[in-house]
N, C-alpha and C positions, 0 to 999 in steps of 0.2 A: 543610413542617413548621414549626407557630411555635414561640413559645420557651414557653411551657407545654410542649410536647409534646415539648421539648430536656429540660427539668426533668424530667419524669416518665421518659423516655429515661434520660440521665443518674442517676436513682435509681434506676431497675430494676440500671442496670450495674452501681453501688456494691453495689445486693442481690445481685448472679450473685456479684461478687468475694468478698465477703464468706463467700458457701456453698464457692465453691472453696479460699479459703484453710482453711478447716475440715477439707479431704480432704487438705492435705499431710500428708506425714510428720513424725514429732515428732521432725525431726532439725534439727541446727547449720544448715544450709543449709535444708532447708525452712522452718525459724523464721525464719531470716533474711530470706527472698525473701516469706516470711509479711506479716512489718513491713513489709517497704516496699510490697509489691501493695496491699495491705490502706491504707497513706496515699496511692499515689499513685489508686487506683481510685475511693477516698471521695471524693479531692478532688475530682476532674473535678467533677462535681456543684454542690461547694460550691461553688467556683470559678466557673462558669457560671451559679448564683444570683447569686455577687456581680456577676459581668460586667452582669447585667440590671439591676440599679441602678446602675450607672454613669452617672454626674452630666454624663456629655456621650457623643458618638461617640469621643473619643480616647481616654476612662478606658475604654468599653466594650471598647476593641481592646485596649488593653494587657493588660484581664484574660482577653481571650481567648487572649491569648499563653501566660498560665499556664498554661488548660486543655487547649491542644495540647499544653503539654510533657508534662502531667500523663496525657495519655489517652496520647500517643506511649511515656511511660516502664511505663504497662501495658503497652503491648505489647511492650516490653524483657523484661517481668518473665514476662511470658506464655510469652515464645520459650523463658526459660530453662528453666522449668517443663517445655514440652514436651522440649526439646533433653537435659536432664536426665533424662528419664524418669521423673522423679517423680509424673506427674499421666498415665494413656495422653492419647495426643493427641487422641483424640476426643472427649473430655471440656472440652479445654481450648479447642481450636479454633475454635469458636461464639462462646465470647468475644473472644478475638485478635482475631476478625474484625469483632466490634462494636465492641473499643477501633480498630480500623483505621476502620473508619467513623465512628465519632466523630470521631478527630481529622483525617479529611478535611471531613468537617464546618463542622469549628470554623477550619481552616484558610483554607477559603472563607467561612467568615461574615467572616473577618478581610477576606481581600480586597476583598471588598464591604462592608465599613467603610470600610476606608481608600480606595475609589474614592469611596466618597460623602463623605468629609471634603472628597477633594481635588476634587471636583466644588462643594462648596462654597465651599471657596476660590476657585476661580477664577471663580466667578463674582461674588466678591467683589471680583474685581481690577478 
């Protein structure tokens, strides 16, 4: 998968998030878990655009650290939703499972950034 195809990835999922927050309940607590699925979902995305302009390999990791927090706290938000019973879980569970895939993902792009920084360094030594 390259990183276009992380972009396009990544926007589909802001779009799923976006149609699921629509089916919560228009309650204190679905509002609430609303806002924040709804910022942490978008962000991955945005987040992961900005990682790909990053102005070397170390800005690039750093920003990906964002988007693992970001994709890992959908699936916080996701669990609740199900564990809650707000959303049946079959509804929900397709996503979870793609915020889990993403952020293993973005986890291993990290890895292999940071092996290839430190593969350059030493070869710099």
């Amino acid at each position: 998968m390259d990183k276009e195809d992380l972009k396009e990835r990544t926007k589909q999922f802001a779009l799923r998030v976006m149609k699921l927050i629509d089916s919560l309940p228009n309650t204190v607590s679905g509002r609430a878990i609303a806002g924040q699925l709804v910022r942490a979902g978008t962000s991955v995305g945005a987040n992961y655009r900005s990682a790909c302009r990053g102005r070397s390999k170390a800005e690039f990791t750093a920003k990906l650290g964002t988007v693992v927090e970001e994709a890992d706290e959908c699936c916080f938000w996701l669990e609740l939703i199900m564990d809650g019973d707000l959303i049946p879980r079959n509804r929900v569970e397709p996503l979870h499972q793609e915020a889990n895939e993403l952020t293993a993902i973005f986890v291993s792009s990290i890895r292999t950034a940071k092996s290839s920084i430190s593969n350059q360094k030493s070869k710099m030594d």
